[in-house]
N, C-alpha and C positions, 0 to 999 in steps of 0.2 A: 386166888384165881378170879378171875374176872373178863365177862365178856363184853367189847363194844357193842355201841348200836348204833348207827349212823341214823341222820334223819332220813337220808335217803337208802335207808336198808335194803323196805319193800316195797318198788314200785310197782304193783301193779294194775293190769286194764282189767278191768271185773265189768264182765257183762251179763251171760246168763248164769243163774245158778243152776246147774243139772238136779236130773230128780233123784233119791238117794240109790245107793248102787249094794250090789249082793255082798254080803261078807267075804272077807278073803279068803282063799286057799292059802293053804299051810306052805309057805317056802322053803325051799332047801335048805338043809343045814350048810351053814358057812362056812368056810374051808378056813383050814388053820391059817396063821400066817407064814408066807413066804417073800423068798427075795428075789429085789429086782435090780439086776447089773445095768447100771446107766448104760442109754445108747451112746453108739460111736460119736464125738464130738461133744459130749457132757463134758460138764464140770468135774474135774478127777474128784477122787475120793471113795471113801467104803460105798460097800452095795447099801441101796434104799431098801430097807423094810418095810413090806408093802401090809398093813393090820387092814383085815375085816372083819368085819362087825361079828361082835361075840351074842347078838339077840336083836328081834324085830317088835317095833311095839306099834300093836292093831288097837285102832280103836275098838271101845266096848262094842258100837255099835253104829250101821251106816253114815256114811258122811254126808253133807252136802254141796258143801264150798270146793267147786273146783281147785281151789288153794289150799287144802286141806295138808297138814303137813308141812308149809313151806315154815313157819314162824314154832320155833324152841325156846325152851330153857329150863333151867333146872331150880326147883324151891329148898336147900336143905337138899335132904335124899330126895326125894320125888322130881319124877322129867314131868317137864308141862310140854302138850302139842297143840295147835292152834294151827289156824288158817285167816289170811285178813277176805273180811265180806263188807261187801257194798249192799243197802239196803234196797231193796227194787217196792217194798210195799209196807215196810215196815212193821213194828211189833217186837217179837222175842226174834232173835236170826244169832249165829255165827256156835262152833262147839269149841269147848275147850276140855281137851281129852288128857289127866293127868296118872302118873305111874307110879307106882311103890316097888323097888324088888324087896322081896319076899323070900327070903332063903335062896336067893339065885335064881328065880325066876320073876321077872319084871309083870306084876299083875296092874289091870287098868282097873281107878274106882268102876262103878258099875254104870255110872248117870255122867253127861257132861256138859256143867252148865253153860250159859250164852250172853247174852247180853239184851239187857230189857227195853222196853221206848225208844225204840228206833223208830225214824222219820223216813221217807223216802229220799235216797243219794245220802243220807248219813253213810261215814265209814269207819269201820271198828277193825281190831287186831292185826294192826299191821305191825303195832311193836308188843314188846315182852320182856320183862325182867324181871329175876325172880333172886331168891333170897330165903336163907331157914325163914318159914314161917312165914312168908309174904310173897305174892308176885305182883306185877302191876301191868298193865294196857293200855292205850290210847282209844278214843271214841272222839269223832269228828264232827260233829255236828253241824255237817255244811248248810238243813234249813235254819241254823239260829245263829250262823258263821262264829261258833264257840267251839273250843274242842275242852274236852277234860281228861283225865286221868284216872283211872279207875282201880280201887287197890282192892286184891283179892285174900281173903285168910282163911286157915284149916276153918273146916265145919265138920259136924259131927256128920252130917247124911251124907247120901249114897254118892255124891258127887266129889265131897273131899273138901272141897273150896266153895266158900260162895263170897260176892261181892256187899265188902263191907264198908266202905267206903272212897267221895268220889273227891278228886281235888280240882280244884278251878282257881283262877287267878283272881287277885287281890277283888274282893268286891264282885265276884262273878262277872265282871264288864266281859264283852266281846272280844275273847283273843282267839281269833283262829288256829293260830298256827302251836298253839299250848299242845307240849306232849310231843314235838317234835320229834326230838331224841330225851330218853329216861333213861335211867340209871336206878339201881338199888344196893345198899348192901345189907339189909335190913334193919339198920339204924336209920338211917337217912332216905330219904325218897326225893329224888332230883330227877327236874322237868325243867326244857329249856321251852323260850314262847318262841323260837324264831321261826319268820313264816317261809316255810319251804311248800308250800302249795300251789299246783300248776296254776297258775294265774288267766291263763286262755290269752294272754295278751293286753292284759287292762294295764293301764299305762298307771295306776296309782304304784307311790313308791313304796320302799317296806322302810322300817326302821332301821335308823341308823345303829341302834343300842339296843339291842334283842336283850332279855335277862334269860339268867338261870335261877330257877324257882328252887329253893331246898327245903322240905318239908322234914321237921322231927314228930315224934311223937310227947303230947303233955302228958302230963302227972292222971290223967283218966283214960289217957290211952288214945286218944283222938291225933288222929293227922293234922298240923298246922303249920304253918310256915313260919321255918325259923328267919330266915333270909333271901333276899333277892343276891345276884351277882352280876355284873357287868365290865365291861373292858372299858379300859381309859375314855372318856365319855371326848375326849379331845381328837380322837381315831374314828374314822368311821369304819362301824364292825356287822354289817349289814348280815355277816352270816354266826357270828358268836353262837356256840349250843348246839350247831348245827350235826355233832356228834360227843357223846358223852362216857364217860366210865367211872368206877369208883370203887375203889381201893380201901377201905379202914377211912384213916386218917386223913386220905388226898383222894383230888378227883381230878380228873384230866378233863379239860373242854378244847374242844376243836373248832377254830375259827378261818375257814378256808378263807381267800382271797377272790373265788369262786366258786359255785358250784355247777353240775353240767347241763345248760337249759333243758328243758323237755318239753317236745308241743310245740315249737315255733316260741319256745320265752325268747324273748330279750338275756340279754347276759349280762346280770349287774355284779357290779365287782366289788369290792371291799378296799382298806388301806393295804393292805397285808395278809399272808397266812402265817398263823401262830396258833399253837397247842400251847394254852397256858394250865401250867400245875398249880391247882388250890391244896392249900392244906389249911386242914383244921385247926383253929385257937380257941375252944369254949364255942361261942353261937358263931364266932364269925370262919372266915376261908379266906383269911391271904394268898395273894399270889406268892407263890416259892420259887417258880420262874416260868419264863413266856421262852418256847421253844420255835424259832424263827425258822417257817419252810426255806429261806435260801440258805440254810445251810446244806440241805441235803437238794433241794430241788429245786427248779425255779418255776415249776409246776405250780398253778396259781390253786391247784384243786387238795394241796396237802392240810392232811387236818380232817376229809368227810367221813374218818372213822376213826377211833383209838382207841386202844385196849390198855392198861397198866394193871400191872400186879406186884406189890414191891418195889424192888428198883429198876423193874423194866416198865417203857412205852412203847406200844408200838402203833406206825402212826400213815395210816393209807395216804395215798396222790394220786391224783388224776391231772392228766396233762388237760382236757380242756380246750385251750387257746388253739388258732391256728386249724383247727379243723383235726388237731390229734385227740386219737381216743386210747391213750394208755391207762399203765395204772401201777404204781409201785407200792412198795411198803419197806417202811425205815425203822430202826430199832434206835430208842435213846436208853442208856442206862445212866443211875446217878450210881456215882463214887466220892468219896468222901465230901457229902452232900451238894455233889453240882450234878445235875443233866448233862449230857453230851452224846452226839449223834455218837453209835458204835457200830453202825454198819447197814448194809440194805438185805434183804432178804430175796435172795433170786432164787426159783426152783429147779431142779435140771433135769435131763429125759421126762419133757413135755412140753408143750406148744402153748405155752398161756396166752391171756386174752385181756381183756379191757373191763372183765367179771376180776380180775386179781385183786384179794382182798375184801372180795364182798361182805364176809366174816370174820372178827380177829377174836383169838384167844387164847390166855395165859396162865400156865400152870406150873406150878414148881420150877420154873427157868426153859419150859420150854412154849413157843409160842405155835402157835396153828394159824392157820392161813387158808380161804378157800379161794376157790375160783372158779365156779359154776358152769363157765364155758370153757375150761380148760381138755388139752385133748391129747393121749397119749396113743404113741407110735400104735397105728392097727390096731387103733378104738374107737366106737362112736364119743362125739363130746358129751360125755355123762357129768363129767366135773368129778372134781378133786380137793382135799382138803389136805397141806400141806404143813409138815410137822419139823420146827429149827430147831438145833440146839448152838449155844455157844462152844466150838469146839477148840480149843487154843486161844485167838485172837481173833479169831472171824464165826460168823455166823453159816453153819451150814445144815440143809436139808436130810434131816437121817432116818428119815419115815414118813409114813403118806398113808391114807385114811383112803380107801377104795371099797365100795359095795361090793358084795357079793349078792345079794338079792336084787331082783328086777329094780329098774330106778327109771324115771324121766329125766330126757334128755336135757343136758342142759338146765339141769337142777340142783345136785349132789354141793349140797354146801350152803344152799341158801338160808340156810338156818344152823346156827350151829353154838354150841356152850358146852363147856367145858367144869368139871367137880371131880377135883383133887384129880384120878387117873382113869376115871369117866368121863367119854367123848360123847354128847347127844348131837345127832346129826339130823336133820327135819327129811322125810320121806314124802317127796307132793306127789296128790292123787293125780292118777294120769291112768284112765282105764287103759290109753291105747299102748302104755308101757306093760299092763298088768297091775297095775296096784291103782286098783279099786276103790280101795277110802284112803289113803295115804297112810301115814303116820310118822316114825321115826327108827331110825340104828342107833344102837348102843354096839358104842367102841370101849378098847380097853387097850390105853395109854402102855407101849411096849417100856422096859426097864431103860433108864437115863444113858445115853452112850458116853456122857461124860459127865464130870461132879461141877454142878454148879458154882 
């Protein structure tokens, strides 16, 4: 199993930080699972199985990051919760709240550490990957236009984790855009440099050949870089990295042919979109194959997330061009070692939105899907997180990941990863929904409706 993270996972506008807020009250216990008969004019097929959360995880203690909650992931057994912060004054700033279950109850360390030497407009925890025994972050360092990568591991104190080492590009030189999209599986530590930062309009160009940075660990246990990667230096790959994942053996990189201005950008393009699959040979990553967006879409945005696990990928699009704001997702599976498109993932009885796919994730042959803005018949748009399996020859919806406890609108999915047949789902603070410091739901993956 393994979760995407797109560079453009988490955008957002961080202005004030609020002051910190009262502990939560205790929520309702969550209602078992039940089912839910497609509305009139769905996609035939069995009832969806509607799962809610089997447990709520509060931080130890007050939040402050209005974002608190939106960014997840899981280390081994333990959920990590996190919020991304912008620094207003700099110093120690952002929490990072981690969780153990405990005999079937999910307990938080007691402390949660943050991030040190922050500058003012630095931006920290907008990405998250974790791994037995490792998680990692991004830190932005927009006064020294450097960003790094920050790798976190168990500590014996009250926090669980503390930061133990930082990674930076060849020679510490000035790469902004480092950390973009990361990847871990706890062997490997991959960071692409490409620059996905709102630009404000400055007409300088980016690089045509963005790399993918793969860090292993030496013989004393230090983080260093084993390899760089890049796309055929003969193409110009102006978005390469710009979403990542990693599997064992192979890593998927996502190379949009665009991605979707923000702010009045300009909209630079690329040769092509292509998801190329690296697999491992000893230090180096041959390409094993470049999976070409016009096969499934001519959507120039295919590629700004991807998830693989085995012999599935699966692989977001944004239409982009023209003034459309969609968004699809495509499944490739390899069979007698070739990739080939095997179908698109559509949801039924709901109204999706241009959030589809905000999060991908893959587990035992089944894949998850969010959509933040997603809106069901005689519901507020809370968002939804969408559960496929391969049923026959096609790919279909046979379950769905819905709150039971208060949630913001317009958020349910924005963070999301997946271990083994545990679903962590990111809970953003939002007093005026009720949830006070944020935190996160713990799902639990219903039994296979078909054998893999």
């Amino acid at each position: 199993m393994l979760l995407s993270i797109t560079a453009f996972a988490v955008l957002t506008s961080l202005t004030a930080l609020t002051a910190p807020a009262s502990v939560q009250s205790a929520p309702p216990a969550p209602k078992a699972p039940a089912l839910l008969t497609p509305e009139t004019g769905a996609a035939t097929g069995s009832a969806l199985l509607v799962v809610r959360e089997s447990a709520l995880l509060d931080p130890p203690s007050p939040t402050a990051a209005p974002t608190f909650g939106m960014v997840v992931t899981f280390a081994g057994d333990q959920a990590i919760v996190t919020g991304p912060v912008m620094s207003r004054g700099g110093g120690f700033e952002g929490q990072i709240a981690s969780f153990v279950d405990r005999s079937g109850v999910w307990t938080p360390f007691k402390e949660m550490p943050g991030i040190f030497d922050l500058r003012t407009m630095d931006a920290a925890l907008q990405r998250l990957r974790g791994a037995p025994g490792v998680f990692v972050t991004n830190l932005d360092r927009k006064s020294a236009l450097r960003s790094e990568v920050l790798v976190f591991t168990p500590d014996t104190g009250a926090a669980g984790w503390a930061h133990s080492a930082t990674l930076t590009t060849p020679g510490g030189e000035p790469t902004p855009g480092f950390g973009s999209a990361i990847a871990t599986d706890g062997t490997f530590i991959i960071c692409s440099d490409v620059d996905t930062r709102i630009r404000q309009g400055k007409p300088d160009e980016l690089p045509a050949s963005p790399g993918v940075h793969v860090f292993a660990r030496d013989g004393a246990g230090a983080w260093v870089r084993a390899s760089v990667l890049r796309r055929d230096t003969s193409r110009k790959s102006t978005w390469f990295g710009a979403s990542l994942a990693a599997d064992g053996a192979r890593l998927a990189v996502g190379s949009p042919r665009a991605m979707l201005p923000i702010g009045g950008e300009p909209l630079r393009m690329s040769d092509e979109a292509v998801v190329e699959i690296r697999r491992r040979d000893g230090a180096n990553w041959p390409v094993e194959a470049v999976l070409r967006g016009e096969v499934a879409t001519s959507w120039p945005g295919f590629g700004v997330s991807v998830a693989i696990d085995g012999d599935l990928l699966a692989v977001r699009a944004n239409e982009i061009l023209g003034g459309g704001t969609g968004s699809k997702v495509f499944v490739f599976r390899r069979s007698d070692g070739q990739w080939a498109l095997d179908g698109e993932l559509v949801p039924r009885a709901v109204i999706s939105s241009v959030a589809l796919g905000a999060s991908l994730a893959i587990s035992d042959g089944r894949i998850l899907i969010s959509d933040t803005h997603a809106t069901l018949p005689g519901e507020e748009p809370r968002g939804v997180v969408h559960g496929f399996e391969r049923v026959g020859d096609s790919w279909r919806e046979t379950f769905r990941l819905q709150p039971q406890a208060a949630c913001m609108l317009r958020s349910f999915g924005a963070g999301l990863a997946v271990s083994g047949d545990r679903v962590l789902v990111g809970r953003v603070r939002s007093e005026a929904a009720g949830v006070e410091n944020g935190g996160a739901y713990i799902f639990q993956l219903p039994p296979r409706t078909a054998k893999p």
